[in-house]
N, C-alpha and C positions, 0 to 999 in steps of 0.2 A: 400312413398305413399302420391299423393296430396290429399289437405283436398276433392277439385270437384271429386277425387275416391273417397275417403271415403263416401262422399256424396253420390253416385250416386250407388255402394254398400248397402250403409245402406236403400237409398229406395228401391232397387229391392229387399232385402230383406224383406222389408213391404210391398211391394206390392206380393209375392209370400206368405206371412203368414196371407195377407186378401182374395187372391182371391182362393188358394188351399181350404182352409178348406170348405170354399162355394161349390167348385168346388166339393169335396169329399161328403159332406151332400146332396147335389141334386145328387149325385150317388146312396148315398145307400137308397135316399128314393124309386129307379128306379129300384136297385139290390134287395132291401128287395119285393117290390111287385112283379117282376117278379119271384123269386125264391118263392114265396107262391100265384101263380098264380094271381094276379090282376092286375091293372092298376096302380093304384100308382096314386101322383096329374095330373093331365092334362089340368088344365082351366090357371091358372096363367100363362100370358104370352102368349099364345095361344099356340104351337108348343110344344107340351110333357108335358106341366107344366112346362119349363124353368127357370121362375120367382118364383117359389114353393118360394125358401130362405125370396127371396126378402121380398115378402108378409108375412115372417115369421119374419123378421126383422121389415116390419112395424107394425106388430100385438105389438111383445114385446114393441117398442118404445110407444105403447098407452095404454099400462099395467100401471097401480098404480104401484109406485116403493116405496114398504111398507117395514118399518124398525120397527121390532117388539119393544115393550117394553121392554123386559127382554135381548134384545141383546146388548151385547156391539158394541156401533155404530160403533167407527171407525175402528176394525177388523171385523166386519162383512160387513161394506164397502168397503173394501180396498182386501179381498178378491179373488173375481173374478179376479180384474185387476191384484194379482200377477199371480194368475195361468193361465192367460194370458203372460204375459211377464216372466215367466219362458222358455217356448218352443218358442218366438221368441229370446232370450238367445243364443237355443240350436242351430234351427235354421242356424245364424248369423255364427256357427263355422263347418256345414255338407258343403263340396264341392260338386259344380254338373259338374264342369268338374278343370283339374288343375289350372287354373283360374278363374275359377267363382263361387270364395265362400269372402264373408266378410269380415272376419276373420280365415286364416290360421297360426292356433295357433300352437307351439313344439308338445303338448301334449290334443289334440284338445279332443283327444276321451275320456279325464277324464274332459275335460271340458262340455262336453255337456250330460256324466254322472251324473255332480253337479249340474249344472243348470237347469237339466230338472225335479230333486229332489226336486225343493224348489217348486215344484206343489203337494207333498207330504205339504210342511207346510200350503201351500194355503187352503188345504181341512183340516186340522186340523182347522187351523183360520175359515174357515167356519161352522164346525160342534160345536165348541168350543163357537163361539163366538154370533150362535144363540141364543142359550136361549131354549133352543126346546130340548125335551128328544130324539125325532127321531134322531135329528139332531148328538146329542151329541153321540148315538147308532152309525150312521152310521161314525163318525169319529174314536170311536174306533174300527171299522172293519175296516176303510179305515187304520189306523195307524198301525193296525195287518197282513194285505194284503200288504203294499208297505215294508215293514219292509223284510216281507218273503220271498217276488218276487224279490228285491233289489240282493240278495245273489247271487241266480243264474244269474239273467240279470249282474250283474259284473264279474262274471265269465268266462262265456259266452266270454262278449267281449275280456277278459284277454287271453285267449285263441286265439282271430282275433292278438290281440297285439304282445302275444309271438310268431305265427305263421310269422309274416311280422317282426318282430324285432323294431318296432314302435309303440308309443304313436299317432302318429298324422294321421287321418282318410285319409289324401291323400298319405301319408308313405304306410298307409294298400293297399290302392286302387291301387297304383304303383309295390306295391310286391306282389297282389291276380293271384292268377294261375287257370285255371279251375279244375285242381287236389282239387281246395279247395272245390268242390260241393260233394266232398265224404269222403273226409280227415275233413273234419268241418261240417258236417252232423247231427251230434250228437249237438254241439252246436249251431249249426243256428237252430235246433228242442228247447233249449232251451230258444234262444234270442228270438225266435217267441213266445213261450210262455208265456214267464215272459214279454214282455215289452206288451202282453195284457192284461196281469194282474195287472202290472202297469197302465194302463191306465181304469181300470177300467170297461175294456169292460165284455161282456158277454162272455162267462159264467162265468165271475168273475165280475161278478155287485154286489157282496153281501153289498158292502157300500151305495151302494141307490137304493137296492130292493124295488121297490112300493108296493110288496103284504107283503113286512114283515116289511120295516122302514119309510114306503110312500115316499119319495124321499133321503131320508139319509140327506148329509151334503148339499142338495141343497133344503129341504122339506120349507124351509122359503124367499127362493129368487123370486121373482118375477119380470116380466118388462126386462130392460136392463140387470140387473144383471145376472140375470136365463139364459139370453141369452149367455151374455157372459161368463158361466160355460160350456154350451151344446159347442158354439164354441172352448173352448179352447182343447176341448175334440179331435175334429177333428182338431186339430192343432196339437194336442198330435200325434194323428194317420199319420197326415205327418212326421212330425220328425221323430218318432221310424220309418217308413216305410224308410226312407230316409238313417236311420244308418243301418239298416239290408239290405239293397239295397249297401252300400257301402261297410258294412266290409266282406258282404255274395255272393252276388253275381253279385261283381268287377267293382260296380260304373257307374263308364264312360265308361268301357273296352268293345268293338267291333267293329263290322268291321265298318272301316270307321271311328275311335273315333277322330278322328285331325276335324273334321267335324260335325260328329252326337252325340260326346260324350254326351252333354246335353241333345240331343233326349233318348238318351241308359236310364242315370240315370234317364230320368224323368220316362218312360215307367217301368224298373224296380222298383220305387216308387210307382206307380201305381199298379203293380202286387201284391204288397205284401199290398199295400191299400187293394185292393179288397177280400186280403185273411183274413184279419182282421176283411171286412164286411162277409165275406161267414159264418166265425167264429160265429159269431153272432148270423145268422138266421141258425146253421145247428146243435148247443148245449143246452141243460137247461143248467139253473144256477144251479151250485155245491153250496151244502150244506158247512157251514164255517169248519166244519174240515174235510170234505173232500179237500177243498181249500189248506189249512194248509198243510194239511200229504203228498198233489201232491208237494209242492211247497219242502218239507224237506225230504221227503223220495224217492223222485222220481228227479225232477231236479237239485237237486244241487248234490247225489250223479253220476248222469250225465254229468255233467257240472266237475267233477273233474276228471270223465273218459278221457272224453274229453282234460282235460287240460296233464294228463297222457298225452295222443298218438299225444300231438302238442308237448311235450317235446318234445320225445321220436322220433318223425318226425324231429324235429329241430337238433338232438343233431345227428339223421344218417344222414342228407342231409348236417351237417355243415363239 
């Protein structure tokens, strides 16, 4: 690979991990008000509130960017920007068609398992290194929620892996059959779950409930920083949307895919974006052990079912 590929890779990869999450956040400001009947923004920009972000970006850019006293500065600085470059990491190694991923790595799909973890250490370093009791509250829920959801979300995938006989996310894509939308049903009901609980959405917001810990591990960030938490958040949600789009329901695979394949995966992306926002406006937030007992008594004994009947499928179809 010349270095002008690598080059030219590594920015369509930037440019796909600044302009999606934008893309996604003026979605569900448009999905959350029409699913609870209102309008949502409409002045910024003229045409629907188009510019909503935009003007959200320039609000935080002229926010005081306030470093509490009690904070240790340079992990409560440096924060944001890892759980930012965590998920363009992950990013870097998801294919949208057989050629058109960054990095196709042997064993891709344990790498964007690991690197999309260390957004897991980001919100420690945030909560930890506030100085703020909220703060420090919401990290250890957050350290107690990704610890739990972790289990099954690897599971889960373990199961895509032993099904196609591959580690690497275009291995899975090239062996997925539509037989898998009922044969992996059970685990794609857990990969949907846990990697929104990883992410920290609702109904698993318990690490930065506003009516119980005022914003959790972000209750001290303001300005750019704060921003660049709420983004990496919808950055999160492209990723995971992008690996359950590939190990689940076959990537690039349809008609026409010599041609449309990057149409297919984007569209499937998107599908399961939007099921992620639906998620949001259509549950309350669970109580923390109700969290807990869904995550160890419900999913991962699922998720071992699951890995049971991909054996079990494996060992009669070999």
């Amino acid at each position: 690979m010349s270095v002008l590929d690598v080059t030219l890779r590594s920015v369509a990869v930037l440019a796909c991990f600044m302009v999606l999450p934008l893309v996604l956040g003026q979605v569900e400001h448009k999905v959350m008000a029409h699913m609870q009947g209102r309008l949502g923004p409409m002045e910024a920009g003229g045409f629907h509130g188009w510019a909503q972000l935009v003007a959200d970006g320039v609000k935080f850019a002229q926010k005081e960017d306030v470093t509490p006293r009690a904070a240790d500065r340079g992990v409560f600085k440096l924060a944001p920007a890892v759980s930012m470059f965590s998920y363009l990491l992950a990013l870097a190694a998801i294919p949208f068609t057989p050629s058109l991923v960054a990095g196709d790595l042997p064993a891709s799909l344990v790498y964007v398992l690991a690197v999309s973890g260390i957004g897991t250490v980001a919100t420690l370093m945030a909560g930890f290194g506030s100085g703020n009791k909220y703060a420090t509250l919401g990290a250890f829920r957050s350290a107690a929620q990704l610890v739990s959801y972790e289990v099954p979300l690897i599971l889960a995938c373990a199961s895509f892996a032993m099904a196609a006989g591959s580690l690497s996310i275009s291995g899975i894509v090239h062996e997925w059959h539509p037989i898998w939308l009922l044969w992996q049903l059970p685990g794609a009901f857990v990969l949907l779950v846990a990697m929104t609980a990883e992410l920290q959405r609702p109904p698993f917001d318990m690490p930065v409930a506003d009516s119980e810990v005022v914003m959790g591990v972000m209750t001290e960030y303001t300005g750019l920083r704060f921003a660049l938490f709420l983004l990496s958040e919808y950055a999160g949600i492209v990723v995971m949307s992008a690996l359950f789009a590939a190990l689940y329901l076959g990537g690039w695979n349809g008609p026409f895919e010599g041609a449309l394949g990057f149409v297919w995966m984007l569209l499937k992306t998107a599908v399961v974006a939007f099921v992620i926002l639906w998620i949001r406006m259509s549950w309350p937030r669970l109580r923390e052990d109700q969290l807990q007992r869904f995550a160890w008594f419900v999913l991962v004994p699922l998720a071992l079912v699951q890995l049971a009947l991909t054996a079990a499928g494996v060992i009669y179809t070999a």
